[in-house]
BAKE-683445 format. One record per residue (C-alpha): x, z, y. Coordinates in nm, 3 decimals, always signed. Layout:
- X	Z	Y $
...
//
This chain:
- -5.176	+4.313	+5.078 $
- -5.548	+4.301	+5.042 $
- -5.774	+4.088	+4.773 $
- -5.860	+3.794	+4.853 $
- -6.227	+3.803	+4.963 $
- -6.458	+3.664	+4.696 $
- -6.678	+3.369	+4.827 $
- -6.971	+3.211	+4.688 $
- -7.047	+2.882	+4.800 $
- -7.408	+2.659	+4.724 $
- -7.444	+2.325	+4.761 $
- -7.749	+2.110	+4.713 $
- -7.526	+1.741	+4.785 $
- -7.173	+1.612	+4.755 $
- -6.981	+1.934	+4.881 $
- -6.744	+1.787	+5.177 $
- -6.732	+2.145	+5.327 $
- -6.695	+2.333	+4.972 $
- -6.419	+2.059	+4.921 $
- -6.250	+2.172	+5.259 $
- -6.311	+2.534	+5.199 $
- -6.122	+2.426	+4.854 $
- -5.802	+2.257	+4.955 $
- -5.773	+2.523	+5.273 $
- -5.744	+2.852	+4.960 $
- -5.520	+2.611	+4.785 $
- -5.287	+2.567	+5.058 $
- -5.279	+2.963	+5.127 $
- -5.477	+2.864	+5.486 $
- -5.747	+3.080	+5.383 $
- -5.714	+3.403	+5.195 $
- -6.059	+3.350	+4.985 $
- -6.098	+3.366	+4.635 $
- -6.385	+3.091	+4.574 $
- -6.566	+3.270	+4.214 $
- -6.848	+3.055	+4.195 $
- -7.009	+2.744	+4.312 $
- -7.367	+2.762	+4.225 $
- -7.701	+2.449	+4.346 $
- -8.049	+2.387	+4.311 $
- -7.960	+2.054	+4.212 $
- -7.784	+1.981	+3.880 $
- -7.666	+1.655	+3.975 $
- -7.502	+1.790	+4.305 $
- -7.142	+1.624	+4.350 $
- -7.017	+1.956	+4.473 $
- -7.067	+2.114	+4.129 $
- -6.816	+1.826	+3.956 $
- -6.569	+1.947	+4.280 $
- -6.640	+2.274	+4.143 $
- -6.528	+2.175	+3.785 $
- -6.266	+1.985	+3.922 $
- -6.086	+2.262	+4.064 $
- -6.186	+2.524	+3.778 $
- -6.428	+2.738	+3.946 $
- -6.711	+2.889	+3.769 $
- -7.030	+2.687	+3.857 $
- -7.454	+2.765	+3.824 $
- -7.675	+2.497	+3.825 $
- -8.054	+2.613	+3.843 $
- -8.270	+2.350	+3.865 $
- -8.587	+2.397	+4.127 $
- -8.768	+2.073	+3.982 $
- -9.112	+2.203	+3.920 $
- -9.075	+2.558	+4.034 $
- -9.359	+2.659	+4.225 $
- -9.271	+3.059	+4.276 $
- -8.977	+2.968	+4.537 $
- -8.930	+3.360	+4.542 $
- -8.884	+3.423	+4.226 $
- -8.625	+3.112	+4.182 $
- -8.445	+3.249	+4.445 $
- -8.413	+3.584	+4.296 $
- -8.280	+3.400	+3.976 $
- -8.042	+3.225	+4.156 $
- -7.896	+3.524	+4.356 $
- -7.896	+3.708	+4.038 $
- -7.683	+3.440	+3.879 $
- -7.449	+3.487	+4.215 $
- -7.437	+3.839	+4.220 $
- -7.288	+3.895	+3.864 $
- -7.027	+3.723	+4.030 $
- -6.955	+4.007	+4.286 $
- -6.901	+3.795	+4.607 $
- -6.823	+3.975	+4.904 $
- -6.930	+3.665	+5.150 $
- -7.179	+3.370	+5.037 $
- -7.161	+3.047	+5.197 $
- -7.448	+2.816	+5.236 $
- -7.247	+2.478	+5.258 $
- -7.500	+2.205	+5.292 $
- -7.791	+2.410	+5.046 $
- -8.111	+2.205	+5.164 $
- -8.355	+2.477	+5.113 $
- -8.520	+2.780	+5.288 $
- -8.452	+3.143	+5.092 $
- -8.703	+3.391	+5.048 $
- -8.671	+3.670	+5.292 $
- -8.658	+3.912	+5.017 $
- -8.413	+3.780	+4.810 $
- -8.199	+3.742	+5.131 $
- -8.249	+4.101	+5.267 $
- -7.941	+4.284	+5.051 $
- -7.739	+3.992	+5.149 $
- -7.777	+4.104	+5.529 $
- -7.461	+4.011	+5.710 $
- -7.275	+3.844	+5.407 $
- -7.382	+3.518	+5.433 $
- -7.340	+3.181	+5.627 $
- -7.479	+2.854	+5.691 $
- -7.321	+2.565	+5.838 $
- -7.576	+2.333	+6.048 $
- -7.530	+1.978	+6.186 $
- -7.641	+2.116	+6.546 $
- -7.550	+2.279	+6.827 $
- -7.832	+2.596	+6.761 $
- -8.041	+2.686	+6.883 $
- -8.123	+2.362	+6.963 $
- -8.247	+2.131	+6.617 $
- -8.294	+2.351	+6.319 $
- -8.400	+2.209	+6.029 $
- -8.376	+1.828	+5.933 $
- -8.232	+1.454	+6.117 $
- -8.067	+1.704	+6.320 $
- -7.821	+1.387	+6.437 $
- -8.133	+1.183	+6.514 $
- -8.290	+1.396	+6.717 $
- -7.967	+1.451	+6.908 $
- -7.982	+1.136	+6.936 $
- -8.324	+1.083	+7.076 $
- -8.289	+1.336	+7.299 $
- -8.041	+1.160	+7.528 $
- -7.808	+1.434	+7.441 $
- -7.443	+1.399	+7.562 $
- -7.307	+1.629	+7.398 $
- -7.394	+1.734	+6.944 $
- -7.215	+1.898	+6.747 $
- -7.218	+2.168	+6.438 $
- -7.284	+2.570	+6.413 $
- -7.216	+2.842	+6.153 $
- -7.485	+3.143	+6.193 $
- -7.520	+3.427	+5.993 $
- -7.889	+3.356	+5.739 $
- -8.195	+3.553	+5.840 $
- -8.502	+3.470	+5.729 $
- -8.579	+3.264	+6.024 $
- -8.486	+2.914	+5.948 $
- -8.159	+2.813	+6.092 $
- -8.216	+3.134	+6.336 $
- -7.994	+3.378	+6.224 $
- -7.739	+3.499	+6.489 $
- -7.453	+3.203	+6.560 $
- -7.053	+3.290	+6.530 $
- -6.948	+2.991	+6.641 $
- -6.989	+2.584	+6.723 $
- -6.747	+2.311	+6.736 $
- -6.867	+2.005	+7.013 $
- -6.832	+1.631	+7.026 $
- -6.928	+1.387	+7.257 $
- -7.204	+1.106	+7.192 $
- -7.064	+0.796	+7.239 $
- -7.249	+0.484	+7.371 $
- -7.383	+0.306	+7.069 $
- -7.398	+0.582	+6.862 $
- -7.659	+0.597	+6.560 $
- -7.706	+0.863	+6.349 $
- -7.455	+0.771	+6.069 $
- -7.192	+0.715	+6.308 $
- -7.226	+1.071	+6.464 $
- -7.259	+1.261	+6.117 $
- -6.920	+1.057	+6.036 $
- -6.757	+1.173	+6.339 $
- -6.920	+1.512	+6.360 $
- -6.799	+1.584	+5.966 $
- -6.442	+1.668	+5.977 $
- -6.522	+1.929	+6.297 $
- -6.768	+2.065	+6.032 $
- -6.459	+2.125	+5.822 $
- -6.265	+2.274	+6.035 $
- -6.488	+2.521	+6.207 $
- -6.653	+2.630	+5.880 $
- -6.240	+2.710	+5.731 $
- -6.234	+2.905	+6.070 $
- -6.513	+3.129	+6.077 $
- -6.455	+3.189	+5.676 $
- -6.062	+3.263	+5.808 $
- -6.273	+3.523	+6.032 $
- -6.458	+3.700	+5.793 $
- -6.161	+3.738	+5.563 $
- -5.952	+3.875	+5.792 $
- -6.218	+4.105	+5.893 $
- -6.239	+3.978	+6.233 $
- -6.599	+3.982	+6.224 $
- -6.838	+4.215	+6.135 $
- -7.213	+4.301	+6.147 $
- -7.315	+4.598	+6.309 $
- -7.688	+4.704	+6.441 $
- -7.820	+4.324	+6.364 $
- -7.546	+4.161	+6.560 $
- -7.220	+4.039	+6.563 $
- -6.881	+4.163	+6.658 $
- -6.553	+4.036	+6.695 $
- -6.237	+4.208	+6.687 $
- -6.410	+4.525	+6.744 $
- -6.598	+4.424	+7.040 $
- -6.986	+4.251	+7.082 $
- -6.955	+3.883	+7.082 $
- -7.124	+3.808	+7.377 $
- -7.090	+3.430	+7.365 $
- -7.039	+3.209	+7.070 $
- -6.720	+3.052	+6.996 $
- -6.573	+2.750	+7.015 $
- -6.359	+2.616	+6.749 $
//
């Protein structure tokens, strides 16, 4: 039987999807072995989830740290003595340096509160929102440099509701996050996925289209 892949997983809030990823390798769902939960934010909830569940944890503080490249070479330093196979950007509010990302080409993920390419970045809800959108949702993309640009494995969709506000949407939106996140890491473990020539392929084949979970 193979090892467990070794996941990484940052966190810059309260950790919801870390907490998912969490209870699905406790429950034998996913066949991940999480070594290290690391944030730019000290205070981040997710690291006490970390602790909680006895997994190593980094906090590096980016309070006052002008050279963003060379904090993010400290940080992935930190992470790399940890040997992950896969990292997982699981609500990390900040842009990496394209340098610091490069050896990490195809082994890391980001979830994002969209349906990308449409609404990188911020309010991502909101602007689904204002948009008169019918339909919002959430993606997991492999990270390039380009913010939130990076090439998508796969969404999950809800509907907007009449009434809707921004809160209400994130709320309904969040357990989908869950669940497609636990999938695409399912994916990668089973090595279902891999990254070939800058793009993605599934079960041996292109993936033409992105997936729906």
């Amino acid at each position: 039987m193979p090892a467990p892949l070794r996941v990484a997983v940052l966190v810059s809030g309260r950790g919801s999807n870390l907490q998912a990823l969490i209870a699905a390798q406790r429950s034998g769902a996913l066949p991940i072995d999480i070594v290290v939960v690391a944030s730019n934010k000290p205070a981040a909830e997710g690291l006490r989830h970390a602790q909680d569940a006895g997994i190593a944890t980094v906090a590096l503080d980016a309070t006052g740290r002008r050279d963003r490249a060379a904090y993010d070479a400290e940080l992935f330093a930190h992470i790399a003595a940890f040997t992950p196979d896969l990292i997982v950007l699981a609500g990390f509010m900040r842009v990496l340096d394209a340098a610091v990302l490069a050896p990490w080409t195809g082994r890391i993920i980001n979830i994002h509160p969209s349906l990308l390419p449409k609404y990188p970045g911020l309010h991502t809800h909101q602007r689904a929102l204002d948009a008169g959108d019918a339909l919002h949702g959430a993606s997991v993309h492999f990270v390039t440099a380009e913010l939130d640009g990076g090439p998508v494995l796969a969404c999950s969709e809800i509907t907007v509701e009449t009434g809707d506000d921004a809160d209400a949407l994130a709320a309904r939106l969040l357990p989908r996050e869950h669940a497609l996140l636990c999938r695409c890491v399912q994916w990668i473990a089973e090595g279902r996925v891999a990254w070939q020539d800058d793009r993605l392929q599934f079960d041996g084949a292109p993936l033409t289209d992105v997936l729906r979970v």
